[in-house]
C-alpha positions in Angstrom: 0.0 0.0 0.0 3.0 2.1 0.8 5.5 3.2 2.9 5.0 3.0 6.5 6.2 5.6 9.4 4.6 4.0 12.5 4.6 5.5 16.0 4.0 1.8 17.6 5.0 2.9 21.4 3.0 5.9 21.8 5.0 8.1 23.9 4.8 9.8 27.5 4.6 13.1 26.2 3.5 13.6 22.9 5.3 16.9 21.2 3.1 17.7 18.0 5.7 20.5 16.7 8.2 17.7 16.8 6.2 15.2 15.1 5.1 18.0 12.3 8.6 18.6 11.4 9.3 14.7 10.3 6.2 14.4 8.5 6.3 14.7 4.6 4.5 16.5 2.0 3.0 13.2 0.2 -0.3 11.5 -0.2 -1.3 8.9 2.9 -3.5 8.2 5.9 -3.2 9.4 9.6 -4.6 7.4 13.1 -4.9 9.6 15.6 -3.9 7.4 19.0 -4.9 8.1 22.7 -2.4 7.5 25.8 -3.8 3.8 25.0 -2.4 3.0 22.2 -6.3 3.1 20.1 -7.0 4.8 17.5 -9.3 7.6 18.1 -9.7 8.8 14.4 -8.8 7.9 10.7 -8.2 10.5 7.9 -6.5 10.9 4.8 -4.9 13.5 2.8 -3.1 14.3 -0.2 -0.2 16.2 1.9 0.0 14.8 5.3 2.1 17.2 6.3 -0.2 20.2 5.6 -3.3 18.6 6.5 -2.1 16.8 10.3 -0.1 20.3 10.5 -4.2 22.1 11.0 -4.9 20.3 13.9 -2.2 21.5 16.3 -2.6 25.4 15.3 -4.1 27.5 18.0 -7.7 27.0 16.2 -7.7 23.6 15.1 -11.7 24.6 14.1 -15.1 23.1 15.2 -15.6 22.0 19.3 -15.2 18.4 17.7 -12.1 18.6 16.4 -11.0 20.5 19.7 -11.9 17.6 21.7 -10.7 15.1 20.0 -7.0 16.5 19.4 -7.3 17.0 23.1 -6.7 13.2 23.7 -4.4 12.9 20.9 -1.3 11.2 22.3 0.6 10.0 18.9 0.1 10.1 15.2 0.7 6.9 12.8 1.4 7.9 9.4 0.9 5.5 6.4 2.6 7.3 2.9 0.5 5.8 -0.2 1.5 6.6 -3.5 -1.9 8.8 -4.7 -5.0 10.1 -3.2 -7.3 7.1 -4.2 -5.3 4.4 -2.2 -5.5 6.7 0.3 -8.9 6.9 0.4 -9.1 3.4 0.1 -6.7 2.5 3.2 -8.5 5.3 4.8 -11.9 3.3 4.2 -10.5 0.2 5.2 -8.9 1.3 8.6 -12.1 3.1 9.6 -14.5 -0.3 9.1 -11.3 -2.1 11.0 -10.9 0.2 13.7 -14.2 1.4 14.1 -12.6 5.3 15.8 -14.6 6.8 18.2 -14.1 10.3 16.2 -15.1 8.9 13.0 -18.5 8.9 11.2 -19.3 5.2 11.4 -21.4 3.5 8.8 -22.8 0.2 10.1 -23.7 -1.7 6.6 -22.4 -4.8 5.8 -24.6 -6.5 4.0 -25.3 -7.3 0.3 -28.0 -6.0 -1.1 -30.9 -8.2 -3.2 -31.3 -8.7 -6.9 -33.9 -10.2 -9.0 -32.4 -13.1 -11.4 -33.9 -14.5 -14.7 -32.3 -17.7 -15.3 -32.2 -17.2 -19.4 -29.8 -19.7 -20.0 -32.7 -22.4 -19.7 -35.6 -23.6 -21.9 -37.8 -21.8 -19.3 -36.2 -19.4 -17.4 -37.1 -18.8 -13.3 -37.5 -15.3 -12.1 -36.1 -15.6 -8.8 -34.5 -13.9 -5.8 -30.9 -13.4 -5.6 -28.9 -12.3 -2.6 -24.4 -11.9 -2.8 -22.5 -12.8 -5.5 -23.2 -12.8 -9.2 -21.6 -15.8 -10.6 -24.4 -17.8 -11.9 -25.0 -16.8 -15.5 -28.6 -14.9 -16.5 -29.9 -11.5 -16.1 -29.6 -9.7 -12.7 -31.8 -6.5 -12.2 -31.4 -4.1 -9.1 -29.9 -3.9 -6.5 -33.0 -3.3 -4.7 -33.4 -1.2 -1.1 -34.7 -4.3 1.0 -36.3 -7.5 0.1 -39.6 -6.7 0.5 -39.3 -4.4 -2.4 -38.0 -7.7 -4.2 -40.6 -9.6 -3.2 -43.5 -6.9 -4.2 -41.8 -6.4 -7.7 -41.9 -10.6 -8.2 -45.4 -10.2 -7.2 -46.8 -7.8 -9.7 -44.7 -9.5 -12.4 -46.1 -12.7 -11.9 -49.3 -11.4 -12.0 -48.8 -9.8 -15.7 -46.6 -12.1 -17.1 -46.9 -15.5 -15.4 -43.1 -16.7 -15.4 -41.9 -18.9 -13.0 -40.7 -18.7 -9.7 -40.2 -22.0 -8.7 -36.8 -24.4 -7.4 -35.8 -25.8 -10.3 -35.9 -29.2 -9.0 -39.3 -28.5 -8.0 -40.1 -27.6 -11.8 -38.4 -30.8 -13.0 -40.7 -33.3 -11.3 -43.9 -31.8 -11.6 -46.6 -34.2 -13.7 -49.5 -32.2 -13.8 -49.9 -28.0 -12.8 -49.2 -26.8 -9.2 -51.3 -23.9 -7.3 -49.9 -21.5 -9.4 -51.2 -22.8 -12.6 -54.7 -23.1 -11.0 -55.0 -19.5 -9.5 -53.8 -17.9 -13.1 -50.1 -17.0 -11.9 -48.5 -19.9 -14.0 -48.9 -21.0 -17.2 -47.8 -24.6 -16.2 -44.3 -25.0 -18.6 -43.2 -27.7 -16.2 -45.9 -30.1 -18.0 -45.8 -28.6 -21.1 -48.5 -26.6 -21.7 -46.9 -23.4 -23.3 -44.5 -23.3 -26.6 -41.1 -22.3 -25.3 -41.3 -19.8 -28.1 -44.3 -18.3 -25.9 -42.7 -18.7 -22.5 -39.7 -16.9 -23.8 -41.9 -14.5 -24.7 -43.2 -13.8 -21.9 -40.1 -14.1 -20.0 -38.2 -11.0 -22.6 -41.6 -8.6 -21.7 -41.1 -9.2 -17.9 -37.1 -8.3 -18.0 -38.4 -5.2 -20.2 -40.4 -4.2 -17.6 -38.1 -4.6 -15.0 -35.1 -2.4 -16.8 -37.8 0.5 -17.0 -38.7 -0.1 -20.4 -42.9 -0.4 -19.7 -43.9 2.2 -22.3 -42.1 0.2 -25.3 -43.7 -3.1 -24.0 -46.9 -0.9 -23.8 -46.7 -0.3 -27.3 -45.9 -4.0 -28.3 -49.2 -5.4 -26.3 -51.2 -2.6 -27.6 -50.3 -4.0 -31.5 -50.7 -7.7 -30.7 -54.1 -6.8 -28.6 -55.7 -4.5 -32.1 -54.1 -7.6 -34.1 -56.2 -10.0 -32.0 -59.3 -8.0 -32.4 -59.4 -7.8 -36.3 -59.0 -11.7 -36.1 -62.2 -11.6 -33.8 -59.6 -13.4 -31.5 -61.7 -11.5 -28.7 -60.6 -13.3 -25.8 -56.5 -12.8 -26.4 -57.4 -9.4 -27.1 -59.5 -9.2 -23.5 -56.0 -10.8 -22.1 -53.8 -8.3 -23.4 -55.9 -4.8 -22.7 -55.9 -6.1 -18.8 -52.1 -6.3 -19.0 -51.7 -3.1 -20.7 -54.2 -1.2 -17.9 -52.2 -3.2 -15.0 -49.1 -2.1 -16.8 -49.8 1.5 -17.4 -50.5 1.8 -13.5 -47.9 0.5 -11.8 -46.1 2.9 -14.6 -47.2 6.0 -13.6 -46.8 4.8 -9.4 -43.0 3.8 -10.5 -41.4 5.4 -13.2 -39.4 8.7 -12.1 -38.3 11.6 -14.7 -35.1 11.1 -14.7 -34.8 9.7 -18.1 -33.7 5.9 -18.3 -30.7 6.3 -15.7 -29.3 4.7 -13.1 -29.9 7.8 -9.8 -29.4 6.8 -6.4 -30.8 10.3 -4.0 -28.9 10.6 -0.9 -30.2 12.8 1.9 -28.8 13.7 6.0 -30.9 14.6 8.7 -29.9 15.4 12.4 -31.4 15.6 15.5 -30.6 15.0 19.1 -26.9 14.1 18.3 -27.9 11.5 16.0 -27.9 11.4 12.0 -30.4 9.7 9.4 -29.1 9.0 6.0 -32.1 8.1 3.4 -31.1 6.8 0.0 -34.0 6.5 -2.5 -32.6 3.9 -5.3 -33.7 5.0 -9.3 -32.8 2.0 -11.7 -33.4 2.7 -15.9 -35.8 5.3 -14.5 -37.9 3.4 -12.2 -38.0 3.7 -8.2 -37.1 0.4 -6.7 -37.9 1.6 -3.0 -35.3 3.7 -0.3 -33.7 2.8 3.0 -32.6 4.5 5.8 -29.1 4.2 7.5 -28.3 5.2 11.1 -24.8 5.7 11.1 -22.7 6.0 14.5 -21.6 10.1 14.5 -19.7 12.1 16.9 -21.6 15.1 18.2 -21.2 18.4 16.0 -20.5 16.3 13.0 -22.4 18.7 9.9 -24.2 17.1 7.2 -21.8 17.9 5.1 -19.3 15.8 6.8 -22.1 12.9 7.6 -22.9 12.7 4.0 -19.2 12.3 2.5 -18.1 9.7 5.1 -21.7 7.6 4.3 -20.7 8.3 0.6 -17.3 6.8 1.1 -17.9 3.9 2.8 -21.2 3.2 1.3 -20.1 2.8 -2.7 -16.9 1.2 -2.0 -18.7 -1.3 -1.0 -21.9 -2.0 -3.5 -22.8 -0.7 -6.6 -22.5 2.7 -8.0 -25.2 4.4 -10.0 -23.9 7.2 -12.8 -25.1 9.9 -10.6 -25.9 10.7 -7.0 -27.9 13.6 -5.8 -26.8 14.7 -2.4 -28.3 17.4 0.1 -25.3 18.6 1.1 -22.7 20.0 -0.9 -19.8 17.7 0.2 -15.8 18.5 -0.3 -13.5 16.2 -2.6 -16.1 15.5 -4.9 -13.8 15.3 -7.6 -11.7 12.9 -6.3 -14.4 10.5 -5.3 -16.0 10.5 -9.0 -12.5 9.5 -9.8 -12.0 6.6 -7.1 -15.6 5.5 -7.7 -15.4 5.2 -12.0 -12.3 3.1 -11.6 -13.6 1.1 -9.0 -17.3 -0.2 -11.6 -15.9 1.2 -14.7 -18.1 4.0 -15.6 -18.5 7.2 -14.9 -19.9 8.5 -11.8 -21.6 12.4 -11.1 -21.7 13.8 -7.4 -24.1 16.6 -7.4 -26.1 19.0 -5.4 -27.9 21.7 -6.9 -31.0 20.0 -8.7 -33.8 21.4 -9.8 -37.1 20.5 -11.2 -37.9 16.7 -10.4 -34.6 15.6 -8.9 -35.3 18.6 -6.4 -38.6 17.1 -5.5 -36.8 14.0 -5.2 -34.6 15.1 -2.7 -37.0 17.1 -0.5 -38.8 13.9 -0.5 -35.8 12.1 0.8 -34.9 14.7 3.1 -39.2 14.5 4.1 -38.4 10.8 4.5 -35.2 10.9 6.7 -36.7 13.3 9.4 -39.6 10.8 9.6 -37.2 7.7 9.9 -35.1 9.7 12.5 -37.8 10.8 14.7 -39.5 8.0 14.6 -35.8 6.1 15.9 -35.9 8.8 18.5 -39.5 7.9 20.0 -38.5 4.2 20.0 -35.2 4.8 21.7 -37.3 6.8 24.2 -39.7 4.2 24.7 -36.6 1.6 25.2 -35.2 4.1 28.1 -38.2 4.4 29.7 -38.0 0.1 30.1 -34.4 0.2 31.0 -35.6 2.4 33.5 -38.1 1.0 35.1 -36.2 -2.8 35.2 -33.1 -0.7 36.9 -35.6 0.4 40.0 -37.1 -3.6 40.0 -33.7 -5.0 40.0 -32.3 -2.2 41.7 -29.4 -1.2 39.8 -27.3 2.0 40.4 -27.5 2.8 36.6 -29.3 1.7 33.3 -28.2 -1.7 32.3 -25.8 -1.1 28.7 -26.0 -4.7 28.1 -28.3 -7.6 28.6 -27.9 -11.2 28.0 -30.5 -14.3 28.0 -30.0 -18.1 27.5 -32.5 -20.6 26.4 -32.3 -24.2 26.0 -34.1 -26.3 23.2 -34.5 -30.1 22.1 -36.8 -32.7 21.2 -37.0 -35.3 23.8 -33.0 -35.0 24.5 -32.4 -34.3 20.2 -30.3 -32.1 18.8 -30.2 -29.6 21.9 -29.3 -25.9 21.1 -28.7 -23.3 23.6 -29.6 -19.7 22.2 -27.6 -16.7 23.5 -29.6 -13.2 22.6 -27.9 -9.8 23.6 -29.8 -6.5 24.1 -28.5 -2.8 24.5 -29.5 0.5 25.5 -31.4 1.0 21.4 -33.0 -3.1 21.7 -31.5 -6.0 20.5 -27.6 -6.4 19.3 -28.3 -9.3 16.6 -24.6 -9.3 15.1 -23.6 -10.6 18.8 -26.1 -13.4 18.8 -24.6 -17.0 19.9 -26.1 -20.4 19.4 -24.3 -23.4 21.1 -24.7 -27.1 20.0 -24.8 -28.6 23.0 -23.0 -32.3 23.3 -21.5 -34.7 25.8 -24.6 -34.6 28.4 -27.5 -36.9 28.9 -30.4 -36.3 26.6 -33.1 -34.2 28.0 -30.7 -32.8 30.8 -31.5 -29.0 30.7 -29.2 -28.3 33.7 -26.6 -29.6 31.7 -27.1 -28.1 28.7 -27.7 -24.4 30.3 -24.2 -24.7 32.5 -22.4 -26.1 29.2 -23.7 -23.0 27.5 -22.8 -20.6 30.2 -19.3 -21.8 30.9 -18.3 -21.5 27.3 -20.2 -18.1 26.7 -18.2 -16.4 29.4 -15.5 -18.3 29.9 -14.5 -16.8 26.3 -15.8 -13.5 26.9 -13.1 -13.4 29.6 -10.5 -14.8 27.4 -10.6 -12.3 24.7 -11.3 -9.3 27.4 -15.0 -8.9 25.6 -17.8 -7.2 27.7 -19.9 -8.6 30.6 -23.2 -7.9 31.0 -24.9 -6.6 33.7 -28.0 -8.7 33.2 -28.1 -12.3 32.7 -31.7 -13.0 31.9 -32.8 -16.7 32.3 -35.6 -18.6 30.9 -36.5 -20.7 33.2 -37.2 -21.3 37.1 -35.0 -22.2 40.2 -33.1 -25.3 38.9 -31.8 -22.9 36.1 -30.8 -20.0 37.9 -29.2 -22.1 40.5 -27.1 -23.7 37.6 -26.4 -20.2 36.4 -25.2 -18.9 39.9 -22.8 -21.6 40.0 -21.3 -20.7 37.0 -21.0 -17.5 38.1 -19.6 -17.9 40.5 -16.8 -20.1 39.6 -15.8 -17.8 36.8 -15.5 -14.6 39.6 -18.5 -12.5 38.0 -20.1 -11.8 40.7 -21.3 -7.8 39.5 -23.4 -9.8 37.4 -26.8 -9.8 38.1 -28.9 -13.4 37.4 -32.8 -12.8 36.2 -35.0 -16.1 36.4 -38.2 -15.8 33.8 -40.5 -18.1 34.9 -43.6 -18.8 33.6 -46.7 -18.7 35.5 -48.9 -22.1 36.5 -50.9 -21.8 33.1 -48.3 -20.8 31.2 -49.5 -17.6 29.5 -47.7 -14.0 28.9 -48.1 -11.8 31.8 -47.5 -14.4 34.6 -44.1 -14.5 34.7 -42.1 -14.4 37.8 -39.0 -12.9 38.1 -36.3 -14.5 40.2 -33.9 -12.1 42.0 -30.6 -14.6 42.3 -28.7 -11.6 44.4 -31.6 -10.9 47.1 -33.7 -14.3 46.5 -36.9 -12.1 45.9 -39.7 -13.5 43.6 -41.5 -10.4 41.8 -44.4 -10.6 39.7 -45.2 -7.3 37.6 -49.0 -6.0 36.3 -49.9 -6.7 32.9 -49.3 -2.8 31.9 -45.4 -2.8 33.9 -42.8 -1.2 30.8 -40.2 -3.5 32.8 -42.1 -6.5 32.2 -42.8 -6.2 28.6 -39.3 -5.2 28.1 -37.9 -9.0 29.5 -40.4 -10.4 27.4 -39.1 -8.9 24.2 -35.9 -10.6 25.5 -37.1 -13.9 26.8 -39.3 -14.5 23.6 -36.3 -13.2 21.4 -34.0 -16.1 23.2 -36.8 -18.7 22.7 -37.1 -17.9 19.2 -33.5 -18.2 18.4 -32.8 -21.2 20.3 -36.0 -23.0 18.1 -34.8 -21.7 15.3 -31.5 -23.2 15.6 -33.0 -26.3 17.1 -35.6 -27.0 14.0 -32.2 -26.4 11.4 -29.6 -28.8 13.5 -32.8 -31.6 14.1 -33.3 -31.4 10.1 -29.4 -31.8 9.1 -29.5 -34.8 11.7 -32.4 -36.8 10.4 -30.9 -36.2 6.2 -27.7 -37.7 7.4 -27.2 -41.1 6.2 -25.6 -43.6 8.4 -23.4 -44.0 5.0 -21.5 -41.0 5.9 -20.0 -43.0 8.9 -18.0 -45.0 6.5 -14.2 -44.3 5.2 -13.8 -43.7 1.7 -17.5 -43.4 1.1 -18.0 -39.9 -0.5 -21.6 -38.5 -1.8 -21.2 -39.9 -5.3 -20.7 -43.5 -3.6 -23.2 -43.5 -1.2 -25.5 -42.4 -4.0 -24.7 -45.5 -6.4 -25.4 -47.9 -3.3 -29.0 -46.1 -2.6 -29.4 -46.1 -6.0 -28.5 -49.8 -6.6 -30.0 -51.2 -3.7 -33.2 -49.0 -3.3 -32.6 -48.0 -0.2 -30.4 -48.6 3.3 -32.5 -51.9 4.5 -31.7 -53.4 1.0 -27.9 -52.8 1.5 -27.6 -54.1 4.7 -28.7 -57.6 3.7 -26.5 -57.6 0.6 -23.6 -59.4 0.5 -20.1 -57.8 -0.3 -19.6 -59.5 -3.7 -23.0 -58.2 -4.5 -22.0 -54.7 -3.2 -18.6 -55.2 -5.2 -20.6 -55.0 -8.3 -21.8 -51.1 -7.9 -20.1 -48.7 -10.1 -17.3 -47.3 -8.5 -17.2 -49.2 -5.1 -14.3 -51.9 -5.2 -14.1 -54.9 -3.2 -11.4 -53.5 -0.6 -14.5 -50.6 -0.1 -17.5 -53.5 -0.3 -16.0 -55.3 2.5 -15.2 -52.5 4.1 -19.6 -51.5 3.8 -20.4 -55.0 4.6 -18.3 -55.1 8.0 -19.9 -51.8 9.1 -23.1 -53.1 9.2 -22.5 -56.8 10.5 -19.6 -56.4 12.9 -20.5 -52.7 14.4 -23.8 -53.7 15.2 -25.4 -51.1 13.3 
């Protein structure tokens, strides 16, 4: 990436003039490092020595940027040899290091496409999610997946292509649902040309790239073609397509020409920011999303909107323009970084008029809305953490919470959930599920101190965060287990909740076990605190049988096959195959098993011992 002048020991006493006079006048990336050793901010700049110089003069600018080069005990320069690797180190360190001072983008994941298969005879129109490596037709990205979803649904509705698995296609011998309630027209068993499938599969990908008005034109033809022939149903067919089409067209398409617009928009209140990002593909809306990222207070929109723009595009697809509300610096240089990065050009701007200025007041309409409406359910979430701090009389609010739950089927495949809630709800990305072995089946003490002892015997390990809560579902037996653990790892500023459920079992009738003063509480009906640990308790329960329904479905598709040396997929296969099934094979003898394709007579006896000297 370049050359490296690292600080690693941060020093004592850290003299900036010093520093300033070693530094050099090329392109690269500071971290700004506290008296620990962590980095406290990330930047980058085309002369380092110029820009790091403006922090340390006597007005170093906004109260931000005062308070921050206040703990600044050490610099770490990395030289790069032009602006875009710096920007792209500089995007990298900040996703790595995740500084306090930096505006923090938390988005990570890919984004949905719709996918027509048209390498087959009858392509699927299907949802696709990561990479792109199958070949076909890929359409989006779209916002969410219930803009996805909503798209496949009108499709279907004027154009009938499938959306089936293919192997479910494959094996059909007569039409499914689909077929029956007119969303199908049943190519599995034949009963459409592929000439007229394809058709219908080249209107729907029109559609979908924005192109409604030329298939419009082609329906209107074929429907006045239809009539002259006195073909009047066909016709009747084809003017309902053309209505349905024409009004999803006006609700959709945006005048912005056939091009590819994403309409990014910042608003701030209370100290934190809302970034809305409306998403125009070939001139139709395909929905918008709001982000929330992570920014330090007096950050201006200006300075929220480059950092989302940064480490937003480096990261998914670019469009050929973006409309910002904020006029935001380096433009130039972030065009540049972003056409070499998807090969076309890319426009940053910010005076719009017309449309794309009704466009972005309805983003910016849109962001306040998302960000006040995050601000009334934060409030709501203190006012719970609240009340739960008086019942389990804590000195502060509780930062971090922590519930177990244990689930099987009579002893089978027995998973131990691990959900984690904060001060803004529930943390998913810090979710844990256990699979829970060596104990005897059924044995939920076993399986709860199991989960516990390798939960927080790693959290200590790596020096990760205790909670103050330990929430968990169950009643004495459990929370006695739970002490114990607690006890012999030392953490005893934990406090253990027991949630159990009332005689009959329904919502409302929990009791609450106090582990530190013994106390049993039971809350009204209407108590904040109470419907704040069943959020919790219901979210553990719900992750533990989830995880418990996927592990007891890989367990009962294993074959007792896979036990064997030697014996890969393909082989077991030709066995199931040959035999018709596991009973068959364990009768046969091992000449007869010999004579399988691809098993030889070292591997047949090798079969035939497993099942008669093992006593399987």
């Amino acid at each position: 990436m370049g050359d490296v002048n690292k600080q690693a020991d941060v020093p004592e006493v850290f003299d900036p003039q010093r520093f300033l006079r070693t530094l050099t006048h090329r392109p690269g990336v500071y971290q700004m490092l506290n008296l620990a050793g962590d980095t406290i901010y990330v930047g980058k700049a085309g002369n380092l020595k110029k820009r790091v110089s403006s922090y340390f003069q006597k007005d170093p600018g906004s109260a931000k940027t005062r308070i921050m080069v206040s703990h600044v005990a050490g610099v770490q320069i990395t030289v790069t040899s032009n602006e875009i690797e710096a920007l792209l180190l500089e995007n990298n360190l900040i996703k790595e290091k995740r500084p306090r001072y930096n505006i923090l983008l938390r988005d990570d994941k890919s984004y949905p496409y719709l996918f027509v298969s048209t390498r087959e005879s009858y392509p699927r129109l299907s949802y696709r999610r990561g990479g792109r490596k199958q070949a076909g037709k890929y359409i989006g990205p779209y916002p969410h997946a219930g803009a996805v979803k909503k798209t496949m649904r009108y499709v279907q509705k004027l154009f009938k292509v499938r959306q089936c698995e293919d192997s479910y296609f494959r094996n059909r011998s007569r039409p499914c649902l689909q077929y029956q309630i007119n969303r199908c027209t049943a190519p599995c068993v034949g009963l459409i040309s592929e000439e007229d499938y394809r058709r219908d599969v080249n209107l729907t990908i029109k559609v979908l790239e924005g192109r409604t008005s030329e298939v419009v034109d082609g329906l209107v033809a074929d429907m006045e073609h239809a009539a002259e022939a006195l073909d009047f149903e066909s016709a009747a067919r084809l003017r309902d397509q053309v209505r349905n089409l024409k009004a999803v067209n006006q609700s959709q398409y945006v005048e912005f020409g056939n091009g590819n617009v994403d309409v990014v928009a910042c608003y701030q209140l209370a100290g934190q920011s809302c970034v809305q990002v409306f998403f125009v593909r070939n001139g139709m809306s395909l929905g918008n999303k709001a982000f929330f990222p992570a920014t330090p207070e007096g950050s201006a929109d200006e300075e929220v909107i480059s950092a989302f723009i940064i480490q937003y595009y480096l990261q998914h697809e670019v469009p050929r323009q973006v409309i910002t509300s904020s006029e935001i610096a380096e433009t130039a240089l972030l065009e540049k970084a972003f056409a070499a990065r998807c090969g076309h050009g890319v426009d940053i701007i910010h005076s719009v008029r017309g449309d794309r200025r009704r466009w972005l007041d309805n983003a910016m309409e849109n962001a306040r809305i998302a960000l006040e409406a995050r601000l009334a359910t934060r409030s709501g979430m203190s006012r719970r953490l609240d009340e739960l701090r008086q019942l389990l009389e804590l000195d502060d609010l509780p930062q971090r919470m922590e519930c177990f739950d244990i689930s099987h089927t009579g002893g089978e495949a027995t998973i131990a959930s691990c959900v984690v809630f904060g001060v803004d709800g529930p943390i998913k990305a810090e979710y844990r599920r256990f699979n829970i072995r060596d104990i005897t089946p059924g044995d939920d003490y076993a399986a709860m101190r199991q989960a516990l002892e390798r939960r927080y015997t790693r959290l200590l390990k790596e020096n990760q965060r205790i909670p103050e809560v330990l929430f968990i579902d169950g009643g004495k037996g459990q929370v006695a287990v739970a002490q114990e653990v607690i006890n012999d790892l030392q953490l005893t500023e934990m406090q253990i909740v027991g949630v159990a459920k009332g005689p009959e079992r329904r919502p409302g009738e929990e009791t609450l076990l106090l582990c530190r003063t013994g106390a049993e509480r039971q809350m009204s009906h209407d108590s904040a605190a109470l419907h704040l640990v069943q959020q919790i308790r219901d979210e553990a329960h719900r992750h533990a049988i989830t995880g418990h329904r996927a592990a007891r479905g890989r367990a009962r598709r294993r074959s007792v096959l896979e036990d064997i040396a030697g014996l890969g997929p393909k082989r077991r296969k030709y066995l199931l195959t040959h035999f018709g099934g596991i009973q068959a094979l364990q009768l046969a003898s091992a000449e007869d098993i010999a004579k399988v394709p691809g098993i030889s007579k070292q591997l047949a006896g090798q079969v035939y011992d497993f099942f008669h000297e093992a006593g399987n």
